[in-house]
C-alpha positions as CSV (number, residue, x, y, z in Angstrom):
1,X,22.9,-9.1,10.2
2,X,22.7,-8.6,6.4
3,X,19.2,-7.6,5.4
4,X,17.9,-7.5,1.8
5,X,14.3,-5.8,1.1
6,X,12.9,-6.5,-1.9
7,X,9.8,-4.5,-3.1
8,X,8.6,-3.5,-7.0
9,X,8.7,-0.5,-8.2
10,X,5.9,1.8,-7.2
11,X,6.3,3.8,-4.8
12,X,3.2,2.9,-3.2
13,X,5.1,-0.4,-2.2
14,X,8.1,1.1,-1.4
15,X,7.2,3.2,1.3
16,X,5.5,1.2,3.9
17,X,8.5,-0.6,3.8
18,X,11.2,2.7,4.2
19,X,10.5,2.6,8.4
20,X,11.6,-1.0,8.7
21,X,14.8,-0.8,6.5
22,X,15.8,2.4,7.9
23,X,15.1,0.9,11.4
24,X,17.5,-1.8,10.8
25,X,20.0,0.4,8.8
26,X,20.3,2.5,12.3
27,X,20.5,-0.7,14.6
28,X,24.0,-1.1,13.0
29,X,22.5,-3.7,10.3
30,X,23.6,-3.9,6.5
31,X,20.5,-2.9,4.9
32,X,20.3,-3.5,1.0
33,X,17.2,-2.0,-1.1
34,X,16.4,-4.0,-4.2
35,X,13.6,-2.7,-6.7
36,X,13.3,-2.0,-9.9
37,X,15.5,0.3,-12.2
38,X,12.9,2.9,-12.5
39,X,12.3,3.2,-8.5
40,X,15.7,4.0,-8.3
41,X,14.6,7.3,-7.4
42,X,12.1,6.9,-4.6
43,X,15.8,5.4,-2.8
44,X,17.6,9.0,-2.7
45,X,18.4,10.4,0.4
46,X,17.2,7.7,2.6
47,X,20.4,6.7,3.7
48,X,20.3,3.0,2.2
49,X,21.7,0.8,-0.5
50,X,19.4,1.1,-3.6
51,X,19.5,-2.3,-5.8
52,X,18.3,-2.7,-9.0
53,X,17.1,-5.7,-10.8
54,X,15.3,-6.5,-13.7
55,X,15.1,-4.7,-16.7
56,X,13.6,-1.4,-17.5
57,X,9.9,-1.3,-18.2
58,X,8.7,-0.1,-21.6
59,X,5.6,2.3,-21.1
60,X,3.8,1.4,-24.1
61,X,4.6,-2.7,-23.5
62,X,3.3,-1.7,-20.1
63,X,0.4,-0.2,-21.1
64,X,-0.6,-2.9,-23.8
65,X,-0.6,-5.5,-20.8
66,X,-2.8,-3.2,-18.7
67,X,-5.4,-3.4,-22.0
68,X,-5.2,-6.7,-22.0
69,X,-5.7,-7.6,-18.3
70,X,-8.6,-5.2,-18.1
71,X,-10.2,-7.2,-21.3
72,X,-9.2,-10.5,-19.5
73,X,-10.5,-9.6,-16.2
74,X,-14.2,-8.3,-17.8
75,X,-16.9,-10.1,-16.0
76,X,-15.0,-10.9,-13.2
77,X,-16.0,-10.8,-9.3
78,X,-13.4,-8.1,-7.6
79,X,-11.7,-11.4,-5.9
80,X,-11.6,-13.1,-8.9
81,X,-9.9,-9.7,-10.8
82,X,-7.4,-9.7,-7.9
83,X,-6.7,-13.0,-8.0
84,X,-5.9,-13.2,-11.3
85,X,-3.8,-10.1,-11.7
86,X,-1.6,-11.5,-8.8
87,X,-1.1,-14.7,-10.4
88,X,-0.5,-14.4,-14.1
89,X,0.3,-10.9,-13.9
90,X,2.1,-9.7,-11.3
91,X,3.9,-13.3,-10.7
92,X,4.1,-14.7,-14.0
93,X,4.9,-12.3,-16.1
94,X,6.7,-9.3,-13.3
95,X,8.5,-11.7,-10.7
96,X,9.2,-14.6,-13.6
97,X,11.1,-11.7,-15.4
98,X,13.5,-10.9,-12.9
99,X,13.6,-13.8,-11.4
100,X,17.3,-15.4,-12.6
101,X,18.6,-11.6,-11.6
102,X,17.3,-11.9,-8.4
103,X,18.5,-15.4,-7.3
104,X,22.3,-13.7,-8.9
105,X,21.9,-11.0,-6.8
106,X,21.2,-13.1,-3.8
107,X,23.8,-15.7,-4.3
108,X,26.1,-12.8,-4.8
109,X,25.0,-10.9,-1.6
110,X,24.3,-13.5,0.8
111,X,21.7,-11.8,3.2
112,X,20.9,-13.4,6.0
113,X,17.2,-12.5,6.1
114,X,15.0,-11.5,3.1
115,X,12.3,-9.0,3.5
116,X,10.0,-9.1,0.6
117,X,6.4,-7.5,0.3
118,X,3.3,-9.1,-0.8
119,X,3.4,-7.9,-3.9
120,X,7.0,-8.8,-4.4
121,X,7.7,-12.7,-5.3
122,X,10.6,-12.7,-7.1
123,X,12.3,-12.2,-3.8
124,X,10.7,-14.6,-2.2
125,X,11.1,-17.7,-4.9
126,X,14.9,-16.6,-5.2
127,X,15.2,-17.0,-1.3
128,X,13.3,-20.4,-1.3
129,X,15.7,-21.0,-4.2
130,X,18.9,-20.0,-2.2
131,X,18.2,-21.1,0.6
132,X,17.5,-17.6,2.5
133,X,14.9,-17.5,5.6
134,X,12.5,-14.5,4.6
135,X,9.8,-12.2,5.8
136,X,6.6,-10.9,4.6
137,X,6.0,-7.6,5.2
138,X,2.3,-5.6,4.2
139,X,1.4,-2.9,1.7
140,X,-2.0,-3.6,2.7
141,X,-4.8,-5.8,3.5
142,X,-3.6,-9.3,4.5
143,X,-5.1,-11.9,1.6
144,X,-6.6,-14.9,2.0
145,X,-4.9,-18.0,1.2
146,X,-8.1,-18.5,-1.4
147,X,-7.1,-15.3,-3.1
148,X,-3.6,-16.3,-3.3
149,X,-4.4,-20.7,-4.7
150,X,-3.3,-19.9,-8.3
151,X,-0.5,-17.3,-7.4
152,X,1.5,-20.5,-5.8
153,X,0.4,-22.3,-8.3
154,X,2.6,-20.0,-10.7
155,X,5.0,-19.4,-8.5
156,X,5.7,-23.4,-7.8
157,X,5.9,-24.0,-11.4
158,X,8.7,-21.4,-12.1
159,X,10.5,-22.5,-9.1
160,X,10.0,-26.0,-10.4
161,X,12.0,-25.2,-13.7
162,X,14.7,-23.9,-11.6
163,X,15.1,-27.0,-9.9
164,X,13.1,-26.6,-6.7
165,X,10.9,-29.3,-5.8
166,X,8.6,-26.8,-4.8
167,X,8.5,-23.8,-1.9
168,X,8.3,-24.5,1.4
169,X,5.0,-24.3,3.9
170,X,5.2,-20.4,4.5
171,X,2.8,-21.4,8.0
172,X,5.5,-20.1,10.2
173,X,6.7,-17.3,7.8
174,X,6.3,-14.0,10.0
175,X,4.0,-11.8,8.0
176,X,4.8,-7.9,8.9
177,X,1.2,-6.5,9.3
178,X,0.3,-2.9,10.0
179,X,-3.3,-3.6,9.3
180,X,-5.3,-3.2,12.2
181,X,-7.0,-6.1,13.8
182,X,-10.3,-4.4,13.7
183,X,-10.7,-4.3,9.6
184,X,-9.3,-7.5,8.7
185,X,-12.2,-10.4,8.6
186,X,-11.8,-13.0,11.4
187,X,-11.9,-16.3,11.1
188,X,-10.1,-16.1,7.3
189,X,-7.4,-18.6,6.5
190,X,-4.9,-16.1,5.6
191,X,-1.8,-16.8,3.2
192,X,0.6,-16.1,5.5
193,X,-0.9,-17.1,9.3
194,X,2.3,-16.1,11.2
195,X,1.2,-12.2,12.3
196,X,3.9,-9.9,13.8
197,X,2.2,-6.7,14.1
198,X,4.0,-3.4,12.9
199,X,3.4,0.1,13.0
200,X,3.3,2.1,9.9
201,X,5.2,4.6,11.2
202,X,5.2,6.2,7.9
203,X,1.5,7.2,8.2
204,X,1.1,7.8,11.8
205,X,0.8,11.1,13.3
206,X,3.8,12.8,13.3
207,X,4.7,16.2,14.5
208,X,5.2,19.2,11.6
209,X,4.1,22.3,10.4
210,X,0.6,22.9,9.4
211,X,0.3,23.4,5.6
212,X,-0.3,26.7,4.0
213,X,-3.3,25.3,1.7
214,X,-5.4,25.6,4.5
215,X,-5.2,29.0,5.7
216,X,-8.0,31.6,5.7
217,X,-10.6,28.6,4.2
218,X,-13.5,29.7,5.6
219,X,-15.5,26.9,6.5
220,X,-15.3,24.7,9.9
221,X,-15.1,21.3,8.2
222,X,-12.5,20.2,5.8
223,X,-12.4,17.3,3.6
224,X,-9.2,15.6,1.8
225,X,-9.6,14.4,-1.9
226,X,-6.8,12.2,-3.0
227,X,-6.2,8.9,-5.3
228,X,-2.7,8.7,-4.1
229,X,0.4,7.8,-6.3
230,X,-1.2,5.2,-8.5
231,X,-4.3,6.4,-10.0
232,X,-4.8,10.2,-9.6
233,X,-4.2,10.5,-13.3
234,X,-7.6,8.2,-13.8
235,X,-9.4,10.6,-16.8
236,X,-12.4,12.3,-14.5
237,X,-12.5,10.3,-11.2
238,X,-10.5,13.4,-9.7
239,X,-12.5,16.0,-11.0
240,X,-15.4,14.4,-10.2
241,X,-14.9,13.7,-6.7
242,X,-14.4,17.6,-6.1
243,X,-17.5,18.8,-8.6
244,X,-19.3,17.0,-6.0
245,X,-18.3,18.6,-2.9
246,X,-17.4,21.8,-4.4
247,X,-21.3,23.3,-3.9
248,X,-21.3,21.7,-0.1
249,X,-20.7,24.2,2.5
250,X,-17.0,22.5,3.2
251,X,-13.5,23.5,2.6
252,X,-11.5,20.7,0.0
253,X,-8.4,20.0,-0.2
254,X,-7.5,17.9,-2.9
255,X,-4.0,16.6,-4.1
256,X,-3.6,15.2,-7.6
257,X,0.2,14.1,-7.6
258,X,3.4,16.2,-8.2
259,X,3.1,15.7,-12.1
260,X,-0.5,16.6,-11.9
261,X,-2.0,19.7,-13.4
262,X,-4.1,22.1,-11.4
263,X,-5.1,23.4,-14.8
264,X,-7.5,20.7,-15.8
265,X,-10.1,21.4,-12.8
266,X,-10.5,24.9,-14.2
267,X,-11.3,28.0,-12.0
268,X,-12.4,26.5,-8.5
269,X,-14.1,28.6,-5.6
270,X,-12.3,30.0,-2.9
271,X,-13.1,26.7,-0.5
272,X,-11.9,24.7,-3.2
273,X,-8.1,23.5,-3.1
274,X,-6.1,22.1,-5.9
275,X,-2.6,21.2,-5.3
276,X,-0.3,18.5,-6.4
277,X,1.1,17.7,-3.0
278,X,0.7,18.0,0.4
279,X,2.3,15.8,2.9
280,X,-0.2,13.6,4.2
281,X,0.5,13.6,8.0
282,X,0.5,17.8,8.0
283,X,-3.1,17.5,6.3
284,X,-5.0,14.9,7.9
285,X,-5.1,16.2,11.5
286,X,-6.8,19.4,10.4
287,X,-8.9,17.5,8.3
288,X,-12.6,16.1,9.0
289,X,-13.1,13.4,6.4
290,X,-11.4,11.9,3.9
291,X,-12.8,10.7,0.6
292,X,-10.6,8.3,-1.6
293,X,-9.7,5.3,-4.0
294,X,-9.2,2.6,-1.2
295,X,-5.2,2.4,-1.6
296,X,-3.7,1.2,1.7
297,X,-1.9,4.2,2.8
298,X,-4.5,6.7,2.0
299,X,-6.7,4.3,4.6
300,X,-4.5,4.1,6.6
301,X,-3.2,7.8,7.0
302,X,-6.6,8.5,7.6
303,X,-7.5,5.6,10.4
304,X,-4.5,6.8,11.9
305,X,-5.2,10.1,12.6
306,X,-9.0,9.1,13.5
307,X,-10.6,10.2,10.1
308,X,-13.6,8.7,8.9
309,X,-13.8,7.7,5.3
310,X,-15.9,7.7,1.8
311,X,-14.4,5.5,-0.4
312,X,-15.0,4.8,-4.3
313,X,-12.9,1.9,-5.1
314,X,-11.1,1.6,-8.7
315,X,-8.9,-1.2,-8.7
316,X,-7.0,-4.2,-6.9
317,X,-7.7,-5.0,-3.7
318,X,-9.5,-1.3,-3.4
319,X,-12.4,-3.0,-3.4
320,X,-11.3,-5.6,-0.5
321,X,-10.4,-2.2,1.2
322,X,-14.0,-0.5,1.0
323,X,-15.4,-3.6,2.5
324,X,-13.8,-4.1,5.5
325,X,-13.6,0.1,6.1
326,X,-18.1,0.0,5.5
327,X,-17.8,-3.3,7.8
328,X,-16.2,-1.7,10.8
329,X,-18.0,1.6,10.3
330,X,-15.1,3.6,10.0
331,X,-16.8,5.2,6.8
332,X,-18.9,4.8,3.8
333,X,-18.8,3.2,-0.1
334,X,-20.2,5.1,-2.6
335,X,-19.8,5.8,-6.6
336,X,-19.3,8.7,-8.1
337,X,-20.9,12.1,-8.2
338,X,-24.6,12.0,-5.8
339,X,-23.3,8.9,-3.9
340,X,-20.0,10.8,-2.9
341,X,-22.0,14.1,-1.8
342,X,-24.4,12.0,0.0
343,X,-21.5,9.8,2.3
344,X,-19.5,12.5,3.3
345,X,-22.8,14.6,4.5
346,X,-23.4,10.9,6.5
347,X,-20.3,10.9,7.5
348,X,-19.5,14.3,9.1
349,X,-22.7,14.3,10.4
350,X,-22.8,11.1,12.2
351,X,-20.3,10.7,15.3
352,X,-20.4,6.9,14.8
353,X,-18.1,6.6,12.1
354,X,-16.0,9.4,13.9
355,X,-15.5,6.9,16.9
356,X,-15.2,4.1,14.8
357,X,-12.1,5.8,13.2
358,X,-10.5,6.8,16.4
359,X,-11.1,3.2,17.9
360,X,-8.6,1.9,14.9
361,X,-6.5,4.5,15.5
362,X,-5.9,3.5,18.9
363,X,-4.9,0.0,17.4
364,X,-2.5,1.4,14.9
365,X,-0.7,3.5,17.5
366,X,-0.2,0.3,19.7
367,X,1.4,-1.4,17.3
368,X,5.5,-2.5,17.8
369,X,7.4,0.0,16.7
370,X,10.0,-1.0,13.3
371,X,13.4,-0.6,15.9
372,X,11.1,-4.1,18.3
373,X,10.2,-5.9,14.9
374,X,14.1,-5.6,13.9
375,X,15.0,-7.0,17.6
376,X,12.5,-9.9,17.0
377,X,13.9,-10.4,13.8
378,X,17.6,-10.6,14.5
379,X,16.6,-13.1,17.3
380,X,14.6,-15.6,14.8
381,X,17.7,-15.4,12.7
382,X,19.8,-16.4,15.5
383,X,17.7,-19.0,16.2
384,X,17.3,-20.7,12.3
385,X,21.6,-20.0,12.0
């Protein structure tokens, strides 16, 4: 089977989806990678066939849409924000721009199966548009078909101008899903209904060496500070998450990306931890809370290992995140500063949110592994062929 994966190009998107195509890549299928020019990078030395599409982005055009969506998006509820980014952002201007390169690259190709992730539509309207079954597969939360209205709206209308009538019910498309069962909402209609479960295998607990940063701390507890890949350059939201733990009688860890600098937190006491990277499956097993952004695989590291959370949501669906983490009692929202002090005290000292944790753990670990959700795949391609 010819499989094509299809993600944009942040890395935060591209990993979750690394398991699967490497799963299928060692199951004897032909695997191709296509992102963007820019994550060619993330592609080295994981043994597959790195694409790219589109055209590279311009930091300062980048940056001037950023602006301009943040002004747009003022006033807005955090469903509203995300819907709207989604649509006229991530679909109307990202996907619509590399949308004719996409539909060349799959005519060219001819995959039997497209895997695209939910952030990723130019993939998905070029496989409508060819003709190509395709798969959903998660970088996060699943959305609600509410949240997602005007991003088909978009979506239909460039599809439309390409001579598609319009795309096709997605009711039976499979929807890869690593979330656990036991944050996501029940009765939501959800944009794509069809769950296969997955595990994120690249988040579980895996076995490795424990990592130097925490010898010889000298406390019993240990918290993890992180924003991830995306947003741990954010002016301040580091800094302040570890001036206030860095008086608590706890050791912190915090990691601040590989461009980072150490430099800007200044001189830290012994307990205190600044380093640009730590691998996150080494840390989180020695650790006993995690505080964070609300991105997917910082959540999700931590559930898997049976950490309990304090999160301070920036961006996205961060806040969609924080909600459903507070609603299962796996951990705690707070702001900034007295708010962040005062949930992981809660949180370390209240065994609730401890079991909480290690009951979604448990989930996540039960999930299929990515070598049973290639099987299943291959079989529904038999069966459309």
């Amino acid at each position: 089977m010819r499989l094509m994966f299809s993600s944009g190009a942040g890395y935060s998107h591209i990993a979750p989806m690394l398991p699967l195509a490497q799963a299928a890549r060692k199951a004897g299928d032909e695997v191709a990678f296509v992102t963007g020019p820019e994550a060619m990078r993330y592609l080295e030395n994981t043994g597959l066939q790195a694409v790219s599409v589109g055209r590279p982005s311009d930091p300062a055009a980048a940056a001037a849409m950023w602006q301009r969506a943040r002004e747009e998006m003022a006033g807005m509820t955090a469903a509203e924000r995300l819907s709207h980014l989604v649509a006229e952002y991530m679909v109307g201007l990202g996907a619509a721009a590399r949308l004719d390169d996409m539909v060349e690259f799959v005519r060219d190709w001819r995959p039997d199966f497209i895997i695209a992730n939910l952030a990723e539509r130019a993939a998905v309207m070029a496989a409508c548009l060819v003709g190509v079954p395709y798969a959903m597969h998660a970088i996060g939360p699943p959305k609600s078909a509410a949240t997602m209205e005007r991003a088909w709206e978009v979506a239909n209308g460039l599809v439309r101008q390409r001579g598609l009538d319009g795309l096709p019910p997605r009711d039976t498309v499979p929807y890869l899903d690593f979330w656990p069962e036991g944050l996501s909402p029940a009765d939501v209609p959800w944009e794509y209904p069809t769950r296969w479960p997955l595990l994120p295998a690249d988040v579980v607990p895996t076995p490795g060496p424990r990592p130097a940063v925490l010898d010889r701390l000298p406390y019993d507890r240990t918290v993890y500070v992180t924003l991830g890949t995306t947003h741990n350059a954010r002016p301040g939201v580091l800094e302040g998450m570890v001036a206030a733990l860095r008086d608590e009688p706890v050791n912190v860890v915090a990691t601040i990306g590989r461009d980072g600098d150490v430099g800007r937190f200044g001189e830290q006491p012994d307990h205190v931890r600044i380093e640009q990277f730590v691998p996150q499956t080494q840390l989180l097993p020695a650790v006993d809370a995690v505080v964070c952004h609300g991105g997917s695989a910082t959540v999700l590291g931590a559930l898997a290992h049976g950490v309990p959370l304090v999160v301070s949501p920036l961006a996205a669906d961060h806040f969609e995140v924080a909600a459903q983490v507070r609603a299962a009692e796996a951990g705690i929202v707070a702001d900034s500063g007295d708010g962040i002090l005062d949930a992981v005290q809660t949180v370390l000292g209240e065994q609730k949110y401890r079991v909480s944790a290690e009951s979604l753990a448990a989930q996540i670990a039960g999930q299929p592994a990515p070598a049973a959700v290639v099987a299943r795949l291959r079989e529904l391609e038999v069966s459309i062929r």
